[in-house]
C-alpha atoms as one frame of an Amber mdcrd trajectory, in Angstrom:
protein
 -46.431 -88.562 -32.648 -48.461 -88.171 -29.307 -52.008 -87.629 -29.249 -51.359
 -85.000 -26.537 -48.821 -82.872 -25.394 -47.497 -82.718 -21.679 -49.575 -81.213
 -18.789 -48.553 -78.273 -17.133 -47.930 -78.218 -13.661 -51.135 -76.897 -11.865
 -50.708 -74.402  -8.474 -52.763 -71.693  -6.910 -51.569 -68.572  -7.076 -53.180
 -67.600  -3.425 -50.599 -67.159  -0.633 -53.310 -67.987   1.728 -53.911 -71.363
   2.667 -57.146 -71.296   3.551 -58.130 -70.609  -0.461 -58.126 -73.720  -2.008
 -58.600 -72.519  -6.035 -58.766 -75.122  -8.588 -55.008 -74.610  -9.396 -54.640
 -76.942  -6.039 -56.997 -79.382  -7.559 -56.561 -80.130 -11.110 -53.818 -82.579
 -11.344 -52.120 -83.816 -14.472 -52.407 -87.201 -15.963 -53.203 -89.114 -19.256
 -55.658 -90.929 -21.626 -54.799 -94.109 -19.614 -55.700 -92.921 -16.314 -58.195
 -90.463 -17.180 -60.917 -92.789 -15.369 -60.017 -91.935 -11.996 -61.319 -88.717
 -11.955 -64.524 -86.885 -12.144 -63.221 -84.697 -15.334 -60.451 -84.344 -17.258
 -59.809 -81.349 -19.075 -58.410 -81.206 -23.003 -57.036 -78.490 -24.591 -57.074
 -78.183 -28.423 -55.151 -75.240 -29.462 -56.331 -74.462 -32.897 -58.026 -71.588
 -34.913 -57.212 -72.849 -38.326 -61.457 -72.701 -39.317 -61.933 -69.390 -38.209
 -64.065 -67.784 -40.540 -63.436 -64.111 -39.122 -60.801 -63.329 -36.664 -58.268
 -65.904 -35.061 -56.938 -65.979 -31.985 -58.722 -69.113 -30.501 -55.279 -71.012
 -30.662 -54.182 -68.977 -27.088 -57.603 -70.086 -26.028 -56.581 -73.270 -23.432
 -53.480 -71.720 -22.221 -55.302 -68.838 -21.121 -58.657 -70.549 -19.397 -56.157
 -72.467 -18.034 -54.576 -69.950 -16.177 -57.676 -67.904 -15.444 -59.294 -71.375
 -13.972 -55.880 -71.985 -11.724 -56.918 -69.011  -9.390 -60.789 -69.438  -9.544
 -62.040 -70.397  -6.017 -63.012 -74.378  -5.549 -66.090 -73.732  -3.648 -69.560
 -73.330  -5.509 -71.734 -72.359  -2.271 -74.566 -75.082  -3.583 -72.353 -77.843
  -5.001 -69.819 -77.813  -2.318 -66.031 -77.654  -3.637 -65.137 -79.020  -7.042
 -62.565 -81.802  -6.658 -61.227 -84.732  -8.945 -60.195 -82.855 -11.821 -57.063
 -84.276 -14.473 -55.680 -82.424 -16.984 -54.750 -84.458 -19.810 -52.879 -81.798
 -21.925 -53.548 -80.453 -25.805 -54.446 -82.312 -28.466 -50.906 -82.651 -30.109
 -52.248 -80.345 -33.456 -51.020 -81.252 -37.003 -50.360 -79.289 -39.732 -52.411
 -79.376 -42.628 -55.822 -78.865 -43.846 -58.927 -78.177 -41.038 -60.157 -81.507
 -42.481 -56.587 -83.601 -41.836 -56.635 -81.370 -38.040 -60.419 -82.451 -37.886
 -59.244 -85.814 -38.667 -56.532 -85.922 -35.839 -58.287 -84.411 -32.756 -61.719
 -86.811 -33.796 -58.696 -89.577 -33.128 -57.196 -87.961 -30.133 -61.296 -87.829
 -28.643 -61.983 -90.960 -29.391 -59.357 -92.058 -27.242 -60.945 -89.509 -24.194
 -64.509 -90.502 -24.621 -63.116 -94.937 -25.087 -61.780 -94.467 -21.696 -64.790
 -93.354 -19.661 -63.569 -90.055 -18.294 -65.711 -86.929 -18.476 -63.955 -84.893
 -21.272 -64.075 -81.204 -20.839 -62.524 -79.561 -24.041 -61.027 -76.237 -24.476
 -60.712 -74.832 -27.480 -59.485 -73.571 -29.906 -62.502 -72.505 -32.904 -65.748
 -74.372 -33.371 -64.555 -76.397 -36.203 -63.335 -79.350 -33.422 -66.839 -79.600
 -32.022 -67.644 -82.023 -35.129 -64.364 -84.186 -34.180 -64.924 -83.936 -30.404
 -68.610 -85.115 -30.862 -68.397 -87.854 -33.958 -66.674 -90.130 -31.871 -70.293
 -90.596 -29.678 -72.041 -91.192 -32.800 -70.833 -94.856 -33.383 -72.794 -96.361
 -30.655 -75.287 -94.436 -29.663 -77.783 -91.751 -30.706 -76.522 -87.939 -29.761
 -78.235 -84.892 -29.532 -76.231 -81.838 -28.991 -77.172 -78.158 -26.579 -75.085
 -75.566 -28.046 -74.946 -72.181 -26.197 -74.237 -69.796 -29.524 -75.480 -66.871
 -30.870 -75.140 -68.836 -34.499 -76.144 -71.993 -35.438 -73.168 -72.824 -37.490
 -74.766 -75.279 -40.021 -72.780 -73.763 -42.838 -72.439 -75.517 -46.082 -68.803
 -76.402 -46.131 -67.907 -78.176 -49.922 -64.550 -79.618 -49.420 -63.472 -77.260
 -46.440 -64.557 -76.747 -43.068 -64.697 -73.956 -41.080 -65.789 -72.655 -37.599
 -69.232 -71.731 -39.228 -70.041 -75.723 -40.612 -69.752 -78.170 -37.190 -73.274
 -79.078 -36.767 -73.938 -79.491 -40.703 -71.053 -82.368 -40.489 -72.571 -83.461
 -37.826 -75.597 -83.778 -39.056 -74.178 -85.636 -41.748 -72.214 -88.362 -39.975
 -76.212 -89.085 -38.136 -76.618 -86.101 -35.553 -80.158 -87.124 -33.795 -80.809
 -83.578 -32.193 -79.605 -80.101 -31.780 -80.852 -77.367 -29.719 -79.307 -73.706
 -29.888 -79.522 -71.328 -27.243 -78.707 -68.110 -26.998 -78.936 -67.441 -30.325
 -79.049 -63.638 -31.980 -81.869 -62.102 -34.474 -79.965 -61.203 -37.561 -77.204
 -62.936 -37.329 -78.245 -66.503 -38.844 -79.681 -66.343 -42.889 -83.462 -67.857
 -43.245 -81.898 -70.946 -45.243 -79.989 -72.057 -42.459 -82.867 -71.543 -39.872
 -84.953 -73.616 -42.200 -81.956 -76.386 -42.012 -82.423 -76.949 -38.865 -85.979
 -76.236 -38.205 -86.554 -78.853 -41.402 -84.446 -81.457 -38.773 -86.618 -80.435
 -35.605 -84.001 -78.760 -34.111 -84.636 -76.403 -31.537 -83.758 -72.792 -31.605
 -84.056 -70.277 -28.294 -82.760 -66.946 -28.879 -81.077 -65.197 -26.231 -84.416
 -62.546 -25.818 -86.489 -65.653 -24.806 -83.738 -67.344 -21.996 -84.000 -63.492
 -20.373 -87.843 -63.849 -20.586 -87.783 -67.175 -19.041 -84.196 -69.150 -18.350
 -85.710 -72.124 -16.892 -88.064 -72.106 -19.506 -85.246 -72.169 -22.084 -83.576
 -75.021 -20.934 -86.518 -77.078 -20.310 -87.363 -76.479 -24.262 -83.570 -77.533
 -25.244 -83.658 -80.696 -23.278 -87.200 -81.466 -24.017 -86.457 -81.506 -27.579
 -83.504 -83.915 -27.309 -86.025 -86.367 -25.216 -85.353 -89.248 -27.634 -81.765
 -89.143 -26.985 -79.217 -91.732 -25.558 -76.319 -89.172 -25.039 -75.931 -85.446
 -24.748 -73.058 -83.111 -25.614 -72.882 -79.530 -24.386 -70.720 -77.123 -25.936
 -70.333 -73.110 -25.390 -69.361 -70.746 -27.927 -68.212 -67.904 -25.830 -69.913
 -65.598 -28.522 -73.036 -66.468 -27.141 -72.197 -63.930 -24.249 -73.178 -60.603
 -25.209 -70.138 -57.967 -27.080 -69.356 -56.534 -23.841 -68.332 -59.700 -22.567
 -67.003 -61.237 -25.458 -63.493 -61.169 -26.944 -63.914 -63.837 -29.923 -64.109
 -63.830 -33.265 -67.465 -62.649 -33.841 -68.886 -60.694 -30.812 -72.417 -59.440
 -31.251 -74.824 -57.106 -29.163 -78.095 -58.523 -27.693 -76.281 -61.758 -26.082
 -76.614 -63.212 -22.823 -75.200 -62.194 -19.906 -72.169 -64.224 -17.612 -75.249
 -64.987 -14.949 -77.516 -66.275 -17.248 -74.716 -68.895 -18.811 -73.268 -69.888
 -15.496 -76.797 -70.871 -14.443 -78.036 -72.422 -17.725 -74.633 -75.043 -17.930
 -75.410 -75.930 -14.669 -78.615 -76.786 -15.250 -77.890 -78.978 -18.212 -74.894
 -80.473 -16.236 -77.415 -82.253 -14.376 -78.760 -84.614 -16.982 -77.316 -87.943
 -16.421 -77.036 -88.380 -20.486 -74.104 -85.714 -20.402 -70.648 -87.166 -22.316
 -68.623 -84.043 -23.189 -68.425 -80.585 -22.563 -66.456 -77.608 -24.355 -65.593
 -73.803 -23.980 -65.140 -72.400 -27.892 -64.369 -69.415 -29.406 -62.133 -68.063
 -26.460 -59.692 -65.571 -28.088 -57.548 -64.028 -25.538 -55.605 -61.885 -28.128
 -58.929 -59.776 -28.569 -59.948 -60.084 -24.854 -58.147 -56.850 -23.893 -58.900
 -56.712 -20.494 -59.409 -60.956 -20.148 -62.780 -60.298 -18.844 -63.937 -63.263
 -21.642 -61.395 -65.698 -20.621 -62.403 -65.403 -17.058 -65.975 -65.864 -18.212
 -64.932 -68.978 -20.077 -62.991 -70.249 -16.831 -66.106 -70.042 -14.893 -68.192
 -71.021 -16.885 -66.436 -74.272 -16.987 -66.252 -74.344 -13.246 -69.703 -73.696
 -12.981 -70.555 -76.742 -15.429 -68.516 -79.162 -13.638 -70.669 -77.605  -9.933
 -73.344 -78.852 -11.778 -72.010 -82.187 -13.186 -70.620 -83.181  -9.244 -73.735
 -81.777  -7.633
Protein backbone atom coordinates (compact mmCIF):
# COMPACT_ATOMS: atom_id res chain seq x y z
CA UNK A 1 0.00 0.00 0.00
CA UNK A 2 1.01 3.75 -0.57
CA UNK A 3 2.18 5.87 2.08
CA UNK A 4 -0.09 8.60 0.64
CA UNK A 5 -3.00 8.95 -1.29
CA UNK A 6 -3.29 11.14 -4.56
CA UNK A 7 -3.30 15.00 -4.49
CA UNK A 8 -6.15 16.85 -5.43
CA UNK A 9 -6.06 19.18 -8.07
CA UNK A 10 -5.51 22.73 -6.55
CA UNK A 11 -7.48 26.04 -8.30
CA UNK A 12 -8.72 29.35 -7.05
CA UNK A 13 -12.03 29.79 -6.90
CA UNK A 14 -11.69 33.79 -7.80
CA UNK A 15 -12.93 34.72 -11.30
CA UNK A 16 -10.66 37.62 -11.11
CA UNK A 17 -7.30 37.36 -12.25
CA UNK A 18 -5.75 39.75 -10.49
CA UNK A 19 -6.39 37.48 -7.03
CA UNK A 20 -3.85 35.11 -6.94
CA UNK A 21 -5.18 32.76 -3.69
CA UNK A 22 -3.13 29.91 -2.69
CA UNK A 23 -5.42 27.52 -4.71
CA UNK A 24 -3.13 28.98 -7.78
CA UNK A 25 -0.09 28.13 -5.83
CA UNK A 26 -0.07 24.92 -4.09
CA UNK A 27 0.78 22.36 -6.61
CA UNK A 28 0.70 18.62 -6.18
CA UNK A 29 3.62 16.34 -6.00
CA UNK A 30 5.26 13.52 -3.88
CA UNK A 31 7.70 12.31 -1.14
CA UNK A 32 10.34 12.17 -3.95
CA UNK A 33 10.12 15.61 -5.07
CA UNK A 34 9.02 17.20 -2.03
CA UNK A 35 12.54 19.11 -1.91
CA UNK A 36 11.79 21.53 -4.46
CA UNK A 37 9.57 23.48 -2.63
CA UNK A 38 9.43 25.72 0.30
CA UNK A 39 6.51 23.45 2.04
CA UNK A 40 4.68 20.67 1.39
CA UNK A 41 1.54 20.10 2.96
CA UNK A 42 0.28 16.44 4.51
CA UNK A 43 -2.93 15.55 5.33
CA UNK A 44 -3.65 12.78 7.89
CA UNK A 45 -7.25 12.11 8.03
CA UNK A 46 -7.81 10.41 11.29
CA UNK A 47 -9.79 10.87 14.61
CA UNK A 48 -9.48 7.37 15.85
CA UNK A 49 -7.76 8.90 19.55
CA UNK A 50 -10.31 11.26 20.14
CA UNK A 51 -11.02 11.23 23.61
CA UNK A 52 -14.36 13.38 23.32
CA UNK A 53 -15.97 14.17 20.09
CA UNK A 54 -14.69 13.07 16.52
CA UNK A 55 -14.86 14.68 13.58
CA UNK A 56 -11.10 15.54 13.01
CA UNK A 57 -11.05 12.88 10.10
CA UNK A 58 -12.91 15.80 7.63
CA UNK A 59 -10.22 17.98 9.07
CA UNK A 60 -7.58 18.19 5.77
CA UNK A 61 -10.23 18.08 3.23
CA UNK A 62 -11.78 20.98 4.65
CA UNK A 63 -8.51 23.39 5.45
CA UNK A 64 -7.82 22.38 2.25
CA UNK A 65 -10.54 23.93 0.66
CA UNK A 66 -10.81 26.90 2.99
CA UNK A 67 -6.83 27.53 2.21
CA UNK A 68 -7.60 27.22 -1.84
CA UNK A 69 -9.45 30.67 -1.73
CA UNK A 70 -7.30 32.43 1.01
CA UNK A 71 -5.44 35.39 -0.63
CA UNK A 72 -1.44 34.73 -1.38
CA UNK A 73 -0.35 38.04 -0.21
CA UNK A 74 0.68 38.60 3.57
CA UNK A 75 1.23 42.58 3.33
CA UNK A 76 4.78 42.02 5.40
CA UNK A 77 6.00 38.73 3.93
CA UNK A 78 5.12 39.45 0.42
CA UNK A 79 3.07 36.52 -1.39
CA UNK A 80 3.44 32.94 -0.25
CA UNK A 81 4.73 30.81 -3.13
CA UNK A 82 6.40 27.25 -3.47
CA UNK A 83 3.92 25.24 -1.83
CA UNK A 84 3.39 21.04 -2.78
CA UNK A 85 0.82 19.11 -1.63
CA UNK A 86 1.83 15.70 -1.08
CA UNK A 87 -1.63 14.13 -0.30
CA UNK A 88 -2.98 12.04 3.05
CA UNK A 89 -1.26 9.78 4.85
CA UNK A 90 -2.80 6.55 3.28
CA UNK A 91 -4.61 5.59 7.04
CA UNK A 92 -4.82 1.90 8.16
CA UNK A 93 -7.18 0.24 10.00
CA UNK A 94 -6.51 -0.92 13.29
CA UNK A 95 -5.52 0.14 16.65
CA UNK A 96 -4.34 4.17 17.27
CA UNK A 97 -1.03 2.44 18.11
CA UNK A 98 -0.76 0.25 14.54
CA UNK A 99 -2.24 4.02 12.80
CA UNK A 100 0.49 5.71 15.09
CA UNK A 101 2.80 3.21 13.78
CA UNK A 102 1.98 3.89 10.01
CA UNK A 103 1.84 7.73 9.73
CA UNK A 104 5.42 7.83 12.15
CA UNK A 105 6.52 5.69 8.77
CA UNK A 106 4.77 7.79 6.25
CA UNK A 107 6.74 11.13 8.26
CA UNK A 108 9.72 9.72 8.33
CA UNK A 109 9.72 9.55 4.76
CA UNK A 110 8.60 13.68 4.69
CA UNK A 111 11.07 14.85 7.22
CA UNK A 112 14.26 12.06 5.24
CA UNK A 113 13.64 14.12 2.26
CA UNK A 114 14.31 17.67 3.43
CA UNK A 115 11.02 19.33 2.63
CA UNK A 116 9.24 21.52 5.18
CA UNK A 117 6.30 19.25 6.30
CA UNK A 118 3.17 21.06 7.17
CA UNK A 119 0.62 18.44 8.58
CA UNK A 120 -3.04 18.60 8.75
CA UNK A 121 -4.79 16.69 10.85
CA UNK A 122 -6.76 14.68 11.89
CA UNK A 123 -6.67 14.40 16.26
CA UNK A 124 -3.58 15.03 18.34
CA UNK A 125 -2.70 11.48 18.71
CA UNK A 126 -0.34 11.82 15.21
CA UNK A 127 1.68 14.63 16.75
CA UNK A 128 3.80 11.76 18.61
CA UNK A 129 4.29 9.93 15.04
CA UNK A 130 4.79 13.19 13.10
CA UNK A 131 7.48 14.32 15.68
CA UNK A 132 9.41 10.81 16.71
CA UNK A 133 10.86 10.62 13.50
CA UNK A 134 13.22 14.00 14.54
CA UNK A 135 14.17 12.32 17.61
CA UNK A 136 16.75 9.84 16.07
CA UNK A 137 19.32 12.36 15.29
CA UNK A 138 18.90 15.17 16.99
CA UNK A 139 17.58 16.71 20.21
CA UNK A 140 13.76 18.23 19.81
CA UNK A 141 11.91 20.47 21.76
CA UNK A 142 8.37 21.00 20.87
CA UNK A 143 5.87 24.74 21.06
CA UNK A 144 2.45 23.52 21.25
CA UNK A 145 -0.36 26.15 20.95
CA UNK A 146 -3.19 24.17 23.26
CA UNK A 147 -5.34 24.92 25.85
CA UNK A 148 -4.22 21.23 27.35
CA UNK A 149 -1.10 19.83 27.76
CA UNK A 150 -2.00 16.39 26.71
CA UNK A 151 0.59 14.37 28.76
CA UNK A 152 -2.01 11.76 29.57
CA UNK A 153 -1.02 8.45 30.90
CA UNK A 154 -1.94 6.16 28.08
CA UNK A 155 -1.26 2.13 29.35
CA UNK A 156 -1.49 0.20 26.22
CA UNK A 157 -3.70 2.80 24.22
CA UNK A 158 -3.23 6.13 22.99
CA UNK A 159 -5.37 8.78 22.63
CA UNK A 160 -5.58 12.50 21.56
CA UNK A 161 -5.00 13.42 25.32
CA UNK A 162 -1.29 11.27 25.63
CA UNK A 163 1.14 12.78 22.54
CA UNK A 164 3.63 14.60 24.52
CA UNK A 165 3.82 11.80 27.39
CA UNK A 166 5.03 9.34 24.36
CA UNK A 167 7.02 11.75 23.43
CA UNK A 168 8.55 12.28 26.28
CA UNK A 169 9.19 8.77 26.45
CA UNK A 170 10.89 8.05 23.13
CA UNK A 171 13.60 11.26 24.60
CA UNK A 172 11.49 14.58 24.10
CA UNK A 173 14.24 17.39 25.21
CA UNK A 174 11.63 20.31 25.68
CA UNK A 175 8.07 21.32 25.56
CA UNK A 176 6.50 24.59 25.92
CA UNK A 177 2.55 25.05 25.98
CA UNK A 178 0.89 28.09 25.13
CA UNK A 179 -2.28 29.08 25.32
CA UNK A 180 -3.17 26.93 27.80
CA UNK A 181 -6.66 27.19 30.03
CA UNK A 182 -7.00 27.36 34.08
CA UNK A 183 -9.05 24.36 34.95
CA UNK A 184 -8.78 22.42 32.34
CA UNK A 185 -5.36 20.45 33.02
CA UNK A 186 -5.33 18.19 36.67
CA UNK A 187 -2.29 19.33 39.16
CA UNK A 188 -0.55 15.80 38.43
CA UNK A 189 -0.12 16.49 34.97
CA UNK A 190 1.08 20.17 35.52
CA UNK A 191 3.59 18.70 37.90
CA UNK A 192 4.65 16.20 34.84
CA UNK A 193 5.74 18.62 33.00
CA UNK A 194 6.85 21.27 35.32
CA UNK A 195 9.02 18.14 37.02
CA UNK A 196 10.65 18.03 33.09
CA UNK A 197 11.15 21.97 32.91
CA UNK A 198 8.65 22.37 30.57
CA UNK A 199 7.19 25.56 30.06
CA UNK A 200 3.60 26.44 30.52
CA UNK A 201 1.94 30.07 29.34
CA UNK A 202 -1.65 30.22 29.75
CA UNK A 203 -3.65 32.02 27.36
CA UNK A 204 -4.37 35.11 30.24
CA UNK A 205 -0.56 35.77 30.18
CA UNK A 206 -0.01 35.82 25.94
CA UNK A 207 -3.07 38.66 26.20
CA UNK A 208 -1.00 40.38 28.97
CA UNK A 209 2.08 40.25 26.98
CA UNK A 210 2.23 38.13 23.41
CA UNK A 211 5.72 38.90 22.71
CA UNK A 212 6.48 38.15 26.06
CA UNK A 213 4.91 34.69 25.68
CA UNK A 214 6.78 33.59 22.93
CA UNK A 215 10.03 34.82 24.04
CA UNK A 216 9.41 32.49 27.34
CA UNK A 217 8.45 29.35 24.95
CA UNK A 218 11.51 29.68 22.85
CA UNK A 219 13.74 30.68 25.63
CA UNK A 220 12.99 27.57 27.36
CA UNK A 221 13.77 25.30 24.39
CA UNK A 222 17.35 27.28 24.14
CA UNK A 223 19.27 23.98 24.37
CA UNK A 224 17.59 22.63 21.43
CA UNK A 225 18.86 21.38 17.95
CA UNK A 226 15.33 21.24 16.29
CA UNK A 227 11.92 22.69 16.90
CA UNK A 228 8.43 21.41 16.08
CA UNK A 229 5.35 23.63 16.20
CA UNK A 230 2.05 22.24 16.34
CA UNK A 231 -1.58 23.99 16.88
CA UNK A 232 -4.42 22.46 18.48
CA UNK A 233 -7.19 24.54 17.14
CA UNK A 234 -8.75 24.27 20.74
CA UNK A 235 -6.37 26.62 21.84
CA UNK A 236 -8.64 29.35 20.12
CA UNK A 237 -11.22 30.41 22.40
CA UNK A 238 -15.17 28.41 22.18
CA UNK A 239 -16.39 31.01 19.97
CA UNK A 240 -13.93 30.22 17.51
CA UNK A 241 -13.55 26.74 17.97
CA UNK A 242 -15.42 23.79 16.43
CA UNK A 243 -13.25 20.73 17.86
CA UNK A 244 -13.58 18.30 20.14
CA UNK A 245 -13.13 20.07 23.24
CA UNK A 246 -13.81 23.87 22.88
CA UNK A 247 -13.33 25.87 26.05
CA UNK A 248 -14.00 29.62 27.10
CA UNK A 249 -11.06 31.91 28.09
CA UNK A 250 -8.87 30.94 24.83
CA UNK A 251 -7.04 33.03 22.57
CA UNK A 252 -8.23 34.90 19.99
CA UNK A 253 -7.58 34.27 15.78
CA UNK A 254 -5.15 37.62 16.06
CA UNK A 255 -3.25 36.57 18.77
CA UNK A 256 -2.45 32.90 17.02
CA UNK A 257 -1.84 34.28 13.58
CA UNK A 258 0.79 36.56 15.14
CA UNK A 259 2.32 34.12 17.68
CA UNK A 260 3.02 31.17 14.62
CA UNK A 261 4.56 33.72 12.84
CA UNK A 262 6.72 34.63 15.25
CA UNK A 263 7.95 31.16 15.99
CA UNK A 264 8.11 30.52 12.16
CA UNK A 265 11.07 32.57 12.26
CA UNK A 266 13.45 30.39 14.21
CA UNK A 267 15.77 28.78 11.86
CA UNK A 268 15.52 25.38 14.13
CA UNK A 269 11.83 24.93 12.75
CA UNK A 270 11.27 21.10 11.09
CA UNK A 271 7.49 20.57 11.10
CA UNK A 272 4.44 22.27 11.55
CA UNK A 273 0.69 21.01 12.15
CA UNK A 274 -3.00 22.31 12.39
CA UNK A 275 -4.92 19.63 14.97
CA UNK A 276 -8.08 19.22 16.25
CA UNK A 277 -9.95 20.81 13.16
CA UNK A 278 -13.46 19.24 13.18
CA UNK A 279 -15.50 20.65 10.46
CA UNK A 280 -18.60 18.48 11.35
CA UNK A 281 -18.96 20.70 14.61
CA UNK A 282 -17.76 23.94 12.88
CA UNK A 283 -21.32 24.96 11.91
CA UNK A 284 -20.68 27.99 10.32
CA UNK A 285 -16.67 26.90 9.24
CA UNK A 286 -15.53 29.91 11.00
CA UNK A 287 -12.73 27.25 12.76
CA UNK A 288 -11.65 25.76 9.59
CA UNK A 289 -11.01 29.11 8.12
CA UNK A 290 -9.09 29.93 11.27
CA UNK A 291 -7.07 26.77 10.82
CA UNK A 292 -6.45 27.73 7.00
CA UNK A 293 -4.95 30.92 8.04
CA UNK A 294 -3.37 30.13 10.52
CA UNK A 295 -1.34 27.88 8.39
CA UNK A 296 -0.91 30.60 5.85
CA UNK A 297 0.15 32.86 8.33
CA UNK A 298 2.92 30.28 9.63
CA UNK A 299 4.32 29.64 6.33
CA UNK A 300 4.41 34.19 5.95
CA UNK A 301 6.52 33.71 8.68
CA UNK A 302 8.65 30.66 7.66
CA UNK A 303 9.36 32.55 3.87
CA UNK A 304 9.77 35.94 5.47
Amino acid sequence: MSSFTTPQDWTGPSSDPVDEQLGDVVTGTTVDDADEFNAVLVGEPYDGGVISRDGAAEGPSAIRESLAAVKSHHFDAGPLCDIGDIGDVAIPDGSVATVQHAVREAAALVHDSDAFPVFLGGDNSLTFANVAPLLEDASVGVVNFDAHLDVREFGERPTSGTPYRQLYDAGLDGYACVGARHFETSSGYHDFVRERDGEIVTAEEVADDLLQAVDRALSALDGVDRLYCSVDIDVLDAPYCGSSAPTPGGLTPRELFRLVRLVASDDRLAGFEVVECAPPLDTDGRTVDAAARTIAHFLAGWNA
